[in-house]
C-alpha positions as CSV (number, residue, x, y, z in Angstrom):
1,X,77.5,111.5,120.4
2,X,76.0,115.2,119.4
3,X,78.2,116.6,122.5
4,X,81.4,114.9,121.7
5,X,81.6,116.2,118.0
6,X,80.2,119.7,119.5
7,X,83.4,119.1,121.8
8,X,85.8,118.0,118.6
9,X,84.3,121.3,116.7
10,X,86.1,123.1,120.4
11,X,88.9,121.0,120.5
12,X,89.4,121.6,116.9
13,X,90.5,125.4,117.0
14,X,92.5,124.8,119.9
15,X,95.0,122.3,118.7
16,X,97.3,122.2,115.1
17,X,95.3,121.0,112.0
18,X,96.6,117.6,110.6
19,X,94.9,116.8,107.7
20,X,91.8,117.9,105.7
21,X,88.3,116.5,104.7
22,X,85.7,118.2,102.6
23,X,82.2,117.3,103.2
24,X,79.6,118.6,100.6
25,X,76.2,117.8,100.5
26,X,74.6,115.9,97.6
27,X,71.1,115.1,97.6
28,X,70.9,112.4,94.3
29,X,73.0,110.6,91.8
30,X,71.7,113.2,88.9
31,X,74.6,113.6,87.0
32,X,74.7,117.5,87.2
33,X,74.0,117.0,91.2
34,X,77.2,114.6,91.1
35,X,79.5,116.6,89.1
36,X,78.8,119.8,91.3
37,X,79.3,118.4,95.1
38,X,81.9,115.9,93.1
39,X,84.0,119.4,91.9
40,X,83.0,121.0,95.3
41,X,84.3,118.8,97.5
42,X,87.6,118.4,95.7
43,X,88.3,121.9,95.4
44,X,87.3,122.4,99.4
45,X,89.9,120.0,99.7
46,X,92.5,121.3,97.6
47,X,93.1,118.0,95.4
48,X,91.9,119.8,91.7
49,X,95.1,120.7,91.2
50,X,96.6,117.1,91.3
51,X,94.7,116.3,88.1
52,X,97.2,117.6,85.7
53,X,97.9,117.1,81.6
54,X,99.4,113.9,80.3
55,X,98.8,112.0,84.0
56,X,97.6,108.2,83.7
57,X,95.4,109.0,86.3
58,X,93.8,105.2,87.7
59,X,89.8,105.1,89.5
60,X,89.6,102.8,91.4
61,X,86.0,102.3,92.9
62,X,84.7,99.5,94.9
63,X,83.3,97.2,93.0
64,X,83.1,94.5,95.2
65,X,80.1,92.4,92.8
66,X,78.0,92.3,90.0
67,X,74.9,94.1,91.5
68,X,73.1,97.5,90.5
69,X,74.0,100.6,91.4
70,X,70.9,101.1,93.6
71,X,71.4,98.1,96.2
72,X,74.5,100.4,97.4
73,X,76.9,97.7,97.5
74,X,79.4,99.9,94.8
75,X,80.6,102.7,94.2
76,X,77.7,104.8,92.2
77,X,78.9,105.4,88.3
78,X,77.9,108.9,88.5
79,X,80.9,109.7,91.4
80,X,83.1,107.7,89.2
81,X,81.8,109.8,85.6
82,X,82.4,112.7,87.7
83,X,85.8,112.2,88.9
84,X,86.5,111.0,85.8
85,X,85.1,113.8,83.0
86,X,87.0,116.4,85.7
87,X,90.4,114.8,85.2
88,X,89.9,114.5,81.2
89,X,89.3,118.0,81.5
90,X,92.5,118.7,83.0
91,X,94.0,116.7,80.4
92,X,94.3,113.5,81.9
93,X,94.4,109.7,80.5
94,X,91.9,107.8,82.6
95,X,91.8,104.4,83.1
96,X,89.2,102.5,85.8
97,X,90.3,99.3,87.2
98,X,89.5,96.8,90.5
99,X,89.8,93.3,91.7
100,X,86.3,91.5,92.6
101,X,86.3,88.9,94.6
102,X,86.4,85.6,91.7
103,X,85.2,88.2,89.0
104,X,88.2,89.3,88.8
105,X,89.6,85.7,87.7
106,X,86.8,85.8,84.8
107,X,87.6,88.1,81.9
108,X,83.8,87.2,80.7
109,X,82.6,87.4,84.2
110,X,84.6,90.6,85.1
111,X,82.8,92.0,81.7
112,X,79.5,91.4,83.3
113,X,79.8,92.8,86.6
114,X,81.2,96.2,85.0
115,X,77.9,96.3,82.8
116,X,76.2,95.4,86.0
117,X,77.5,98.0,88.2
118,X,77.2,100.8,85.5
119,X,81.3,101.5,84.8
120,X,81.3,99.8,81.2
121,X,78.5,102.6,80.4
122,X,80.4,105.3,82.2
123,X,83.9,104.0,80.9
124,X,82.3,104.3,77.0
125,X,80.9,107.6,77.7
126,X,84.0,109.2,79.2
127,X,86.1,107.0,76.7
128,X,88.1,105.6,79.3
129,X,89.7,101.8,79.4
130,X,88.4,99.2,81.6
131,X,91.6,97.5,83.1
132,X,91.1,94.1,85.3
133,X,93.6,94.2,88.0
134,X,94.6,90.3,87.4
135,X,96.1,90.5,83.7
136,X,99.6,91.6,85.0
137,X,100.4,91.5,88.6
138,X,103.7,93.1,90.5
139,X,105.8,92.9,93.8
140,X,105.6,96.0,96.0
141,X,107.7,96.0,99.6
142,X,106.9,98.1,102.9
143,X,110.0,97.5,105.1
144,X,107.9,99.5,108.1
145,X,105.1,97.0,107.9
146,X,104.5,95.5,111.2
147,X,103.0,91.8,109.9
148,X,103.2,92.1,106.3
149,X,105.8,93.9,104.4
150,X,105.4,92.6,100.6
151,X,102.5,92.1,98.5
152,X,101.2,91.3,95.3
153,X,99.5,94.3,93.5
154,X,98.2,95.1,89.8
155,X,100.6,96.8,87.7
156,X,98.4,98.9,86.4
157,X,98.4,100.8,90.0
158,X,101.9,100.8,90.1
159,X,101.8,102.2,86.5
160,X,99.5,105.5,87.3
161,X,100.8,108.6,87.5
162,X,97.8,108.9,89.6
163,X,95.5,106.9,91.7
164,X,92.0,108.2,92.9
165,X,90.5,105.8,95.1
166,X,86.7,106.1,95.3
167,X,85.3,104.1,98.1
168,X,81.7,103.4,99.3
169,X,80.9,104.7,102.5
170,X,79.2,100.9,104.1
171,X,79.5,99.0,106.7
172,X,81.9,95.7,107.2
173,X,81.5,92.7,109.3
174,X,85.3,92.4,109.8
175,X,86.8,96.1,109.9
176,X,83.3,97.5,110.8
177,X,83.8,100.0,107.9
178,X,84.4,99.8,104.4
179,X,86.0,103.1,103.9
180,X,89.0,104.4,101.9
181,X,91.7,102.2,103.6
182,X,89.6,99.4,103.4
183,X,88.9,100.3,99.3
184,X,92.7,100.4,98.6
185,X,92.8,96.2,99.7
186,X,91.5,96.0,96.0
187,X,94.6,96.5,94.6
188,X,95.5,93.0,95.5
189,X,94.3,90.9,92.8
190,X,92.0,88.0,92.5
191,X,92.2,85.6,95.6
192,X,95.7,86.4,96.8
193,X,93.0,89.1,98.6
194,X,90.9,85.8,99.8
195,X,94.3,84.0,101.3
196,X,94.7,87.2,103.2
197,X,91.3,86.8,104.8
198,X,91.9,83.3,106.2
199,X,95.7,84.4,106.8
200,X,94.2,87.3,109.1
201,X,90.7,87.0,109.7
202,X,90.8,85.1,113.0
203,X,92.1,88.1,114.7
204,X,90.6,91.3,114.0
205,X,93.4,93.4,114.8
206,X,95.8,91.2,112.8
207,X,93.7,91.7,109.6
208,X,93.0,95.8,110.2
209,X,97.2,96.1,110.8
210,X,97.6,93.3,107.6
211,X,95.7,96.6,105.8
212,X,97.4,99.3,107.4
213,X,100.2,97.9,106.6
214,X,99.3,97.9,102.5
215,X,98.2,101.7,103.0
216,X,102.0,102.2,104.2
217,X,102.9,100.6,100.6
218,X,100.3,102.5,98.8
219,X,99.8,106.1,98.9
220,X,97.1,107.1,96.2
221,X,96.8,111.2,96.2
222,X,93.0,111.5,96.4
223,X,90.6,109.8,97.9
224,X,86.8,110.7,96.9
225,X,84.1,108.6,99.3
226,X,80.8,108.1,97.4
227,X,78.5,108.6,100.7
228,X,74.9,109.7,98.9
229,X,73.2,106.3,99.6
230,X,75.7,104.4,101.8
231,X,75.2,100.5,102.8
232,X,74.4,100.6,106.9
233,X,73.3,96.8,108.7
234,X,75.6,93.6,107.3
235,X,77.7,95.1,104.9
236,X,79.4,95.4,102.6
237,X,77.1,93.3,100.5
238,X,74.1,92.5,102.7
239,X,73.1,95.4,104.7
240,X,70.1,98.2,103.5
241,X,70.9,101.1,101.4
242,X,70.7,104.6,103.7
243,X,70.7,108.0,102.3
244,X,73.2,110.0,103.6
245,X,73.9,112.6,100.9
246,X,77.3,113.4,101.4
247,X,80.1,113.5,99.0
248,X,83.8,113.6,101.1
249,X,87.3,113.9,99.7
250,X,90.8,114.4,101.4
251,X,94.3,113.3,100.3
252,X,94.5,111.4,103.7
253,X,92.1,108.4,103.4
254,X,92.5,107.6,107.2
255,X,91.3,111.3,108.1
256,X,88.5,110.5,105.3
257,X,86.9,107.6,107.3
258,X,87.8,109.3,110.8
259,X,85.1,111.8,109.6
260,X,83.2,109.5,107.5
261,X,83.3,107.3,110.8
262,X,81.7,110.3,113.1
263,X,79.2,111.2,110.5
264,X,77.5,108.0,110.9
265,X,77.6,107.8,114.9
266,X,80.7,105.4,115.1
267,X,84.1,106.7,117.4
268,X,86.6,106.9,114.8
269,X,89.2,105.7,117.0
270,X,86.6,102.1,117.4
271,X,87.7,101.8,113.9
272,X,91.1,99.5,113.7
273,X,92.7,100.4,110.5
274,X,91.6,103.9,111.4
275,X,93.6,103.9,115.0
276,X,96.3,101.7,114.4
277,X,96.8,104.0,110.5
278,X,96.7,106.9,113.0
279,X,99.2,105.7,115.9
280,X,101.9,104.3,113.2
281,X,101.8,107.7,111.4
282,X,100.1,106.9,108.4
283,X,97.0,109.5,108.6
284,X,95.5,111.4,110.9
285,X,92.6,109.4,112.4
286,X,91.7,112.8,115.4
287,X,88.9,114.2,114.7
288,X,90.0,117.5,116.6
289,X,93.3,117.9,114.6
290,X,91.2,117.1,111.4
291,X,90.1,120.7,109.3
292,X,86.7,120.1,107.9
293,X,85.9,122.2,105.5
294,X,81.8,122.5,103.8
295,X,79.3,120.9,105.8
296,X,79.8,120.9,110.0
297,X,79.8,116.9,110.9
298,X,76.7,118.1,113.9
299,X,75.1,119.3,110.7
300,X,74.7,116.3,108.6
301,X,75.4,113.2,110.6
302,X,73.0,110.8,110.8
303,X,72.0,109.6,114.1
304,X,69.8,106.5,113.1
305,X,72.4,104.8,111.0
306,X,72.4,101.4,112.0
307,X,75.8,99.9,112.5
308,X,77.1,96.0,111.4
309,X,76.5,93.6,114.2
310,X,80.5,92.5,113.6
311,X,79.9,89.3,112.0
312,X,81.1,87.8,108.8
313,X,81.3,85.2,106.3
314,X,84.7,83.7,107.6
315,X,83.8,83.8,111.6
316,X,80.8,81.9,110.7
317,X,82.6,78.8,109.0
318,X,83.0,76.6,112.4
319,X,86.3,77.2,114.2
320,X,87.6,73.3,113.2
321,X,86.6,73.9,109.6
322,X,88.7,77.6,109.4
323,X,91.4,76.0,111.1
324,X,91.9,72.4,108.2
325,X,91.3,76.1,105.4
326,X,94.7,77.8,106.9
327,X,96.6,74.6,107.0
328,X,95.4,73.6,103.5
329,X,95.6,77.0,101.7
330,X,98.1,79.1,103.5
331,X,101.7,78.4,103.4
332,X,103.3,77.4,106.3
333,X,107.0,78.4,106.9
334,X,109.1,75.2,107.7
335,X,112.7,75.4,108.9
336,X,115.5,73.7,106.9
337,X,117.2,72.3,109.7
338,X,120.8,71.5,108.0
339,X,120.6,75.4,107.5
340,X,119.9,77.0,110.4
341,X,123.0,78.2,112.2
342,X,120.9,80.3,114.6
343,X,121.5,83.8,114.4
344,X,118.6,84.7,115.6
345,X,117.4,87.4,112.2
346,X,113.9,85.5,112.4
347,X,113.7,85.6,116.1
348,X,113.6,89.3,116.1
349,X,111.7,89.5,112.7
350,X,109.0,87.9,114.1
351,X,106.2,90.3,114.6
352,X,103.8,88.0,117.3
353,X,106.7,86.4,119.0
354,X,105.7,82.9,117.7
355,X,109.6,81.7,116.9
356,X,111.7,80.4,119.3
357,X,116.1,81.1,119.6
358,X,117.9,77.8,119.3
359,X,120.3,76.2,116.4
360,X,117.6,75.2,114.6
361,X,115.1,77.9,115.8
362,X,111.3,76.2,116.7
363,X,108.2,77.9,115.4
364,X,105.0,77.8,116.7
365,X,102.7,77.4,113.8
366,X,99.4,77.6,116.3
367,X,100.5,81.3,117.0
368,X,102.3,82.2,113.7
369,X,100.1,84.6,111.5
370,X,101.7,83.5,108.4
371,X,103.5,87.1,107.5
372,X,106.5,85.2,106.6
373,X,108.5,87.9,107.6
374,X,111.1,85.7,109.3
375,X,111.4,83.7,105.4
376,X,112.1,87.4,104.0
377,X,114.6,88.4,106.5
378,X,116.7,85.0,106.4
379,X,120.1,85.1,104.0
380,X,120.5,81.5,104.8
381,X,117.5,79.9,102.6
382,X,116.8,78.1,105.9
383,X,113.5,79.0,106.0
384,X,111.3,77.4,103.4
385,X,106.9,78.1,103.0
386,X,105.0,74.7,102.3
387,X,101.7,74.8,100.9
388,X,99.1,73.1,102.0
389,X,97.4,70.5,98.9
390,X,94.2,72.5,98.4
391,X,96.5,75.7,97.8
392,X,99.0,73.7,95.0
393,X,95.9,72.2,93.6
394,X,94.5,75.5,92.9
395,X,97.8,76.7,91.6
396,X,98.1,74.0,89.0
397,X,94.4,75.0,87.8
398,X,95.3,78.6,88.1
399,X,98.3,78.4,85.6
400,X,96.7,75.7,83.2
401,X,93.5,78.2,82.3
């Protein structure tokens, strides 16, 4: 591994620089240490300048659960204090907000994991507002997504002048690596983010191009990767802290966890969302055409870093079980026969081929990945989504609370 990133630090003066990624060291969480590597890195990276007077500038860390900052499963308060005190400097509003998995749903509960994780102390001393990324949600489209091209998102990212997205650098049993395109999938509140999972969790290149193709409806300005004690093992909740003492920042998140990626022994490329972000023009995921600027990556990475053994929660649910889930909670498109005049719009909307041309069209339901482009794209209304009874039951629930 040592001679290939020795051959990306050749390759890299040969061929035209793409993006940028600072990398400065950072050997604790002491506030002082923070807000030094935090300033550092951002300035290596040229991003101080997008903190500027009377932005709503939006943090948005991981903060996947209610556990303490020193089990390494969140974002560390002192990187988000940091980020934070340097854009009030500037003369920005600040505002910190995510969407925890059922937490989220909770006001109280949401309250307890913010103590938990440190941000309601950081928020207090910083004076900025905790937001919870349920209370108002919004539409956003990306015509050039490939499977998904509309999503539900909090309004509070849409209303940021500004978002910094501050992700942990961990492992994941599904993408392999929680990095800074994996972060930004906490936009989507609540469980929409869960019906994703069993929309595109049996296929693992379905789910990473489900999350490229948010990042292409989402372009936060800065990214700032918390990597002083990252999560290495089962992550992103059950693996062992490792110290790695790095702080990173770029304004191209898939370049971020290309190097973030190498620094920890993994090809960047091996990374889905990082190669498929990097193929459909949506970062630079090439190590040689990425500028590093601080710390060499043969300087700092790690070489005993232990990587995820790729298994997660949903694989693990027996194939029969996952299966009854997606019929009962995922919505199903279902042709309006009397309707169809088959032109064909769905046919060619179709991203995995999974509808068949005929007057009406045929769908096959076993290979459709529930994208529901070809509802979107027909002007007849002859395409209708039917929910399974699990999903209206939770709906009901949902809207009477």
């Amino acid at each position: 591994m040592l001679r290939t990133l020795q051959l990306y630090g050749t390759l890299q003066t040969e061929m035209a620089v793409e993006s940028v990624v600072s990398v400065v060291r950072c050997a604790d969480y002491s506030t002082d240490q923070v807000k030094s590597s935090v300033e550092q890195a951002l300035d290596l990276a040229g991003l101080r300048q997008s903190f500027k007077r009377d932005l709503k500038v939006l943090l948005k860390p991981n903060l996947l659960s209610a556990r303490s900052p020193e089990d390494a499963v969140t974002t560390h308060p002192a990187v988000i204090r940091a980020v934070g005190e340097l854009a009030q400097v500037a003369g920005c509003e600040v505002i910190i907000g995510d969407s925890p998995p059922f937490a989220g749903e909770n006001p109280g509960r949401y309250a307890k994991l913010c103590e938990a994780t440190g941000v309601k102390a950081v928020s207090a001393e910083i004076k900025a507002q905790i937001v919870r990324f349920e209370e108002c949600v919004a539409a956003i489209a990306n015509p050039n997504g490939r499977f998904y091209r509309t999503f539900e998102i909090a309004q509070a990212v849409l209303d940021a002048d500004l978002v910094v997205n501050i992700p942990k650098l961990k492992t994941h049993g599904l993408t392999l690596l929680t990095g800074a395109v994996k972060n930004l999938f906490g936009c989507v509140p609540g469980v929409r983010k869960g019906l994703f999972h069993v929309q595109a969790a049996e296929d693992r290149e379905i789910f990473a191009q489900m999350l490229v193709d948010f990042l292409g409806a989402i372009k936060p300005g800065v990214h700032v990767m918390d990597a002083v004690v990252g999560m290495e093992g089962e992550g992103p909740n059950a693996g062992q802290p490792k110290r790695i003492g790095l702080v990173l920042a770029s304004s191209d998140p898939v370049a971020l966890d290309a190097v973030a990626s190498a620094l920890i022994g993994i090809d960047p490329f091996s990374i889905a969302t990082t190669r498929l972000a990097h193929e459909q023009g949506l970062g630079c995921g090439d190590i040689s055409r990425i500028e590093v600027r601080g710390e060499a990556i043969r300087d700092v990475v790690v070489r005993d870093f232990r990587q995820s053994s790729g298994r997660n929660d949903w694989t693990r649910i027996p194939s029969p079980i996952r299966k009854l889930l997606r019929r009962q909670l995922v919505a199903r498109p279902q042709v309006v026969r009397s309707k169809c005049v088959g032109c064909g719009d769905c046919v060619r909307a179709c991203p995995v081929h999974a509808i068949s041309p005929g007057r009406p069209v045929l769908i096959d339901l076993e290979a459709c990945i529930r994208c529901y482009c070809c509802h979107e794209v027909c002007n007849l209304s002859a395409i209708n989504l039917r929910h399974g009874l699990v999903k209206m039951f939770l709906s009901r629930f949902s809207e009477k609370r």
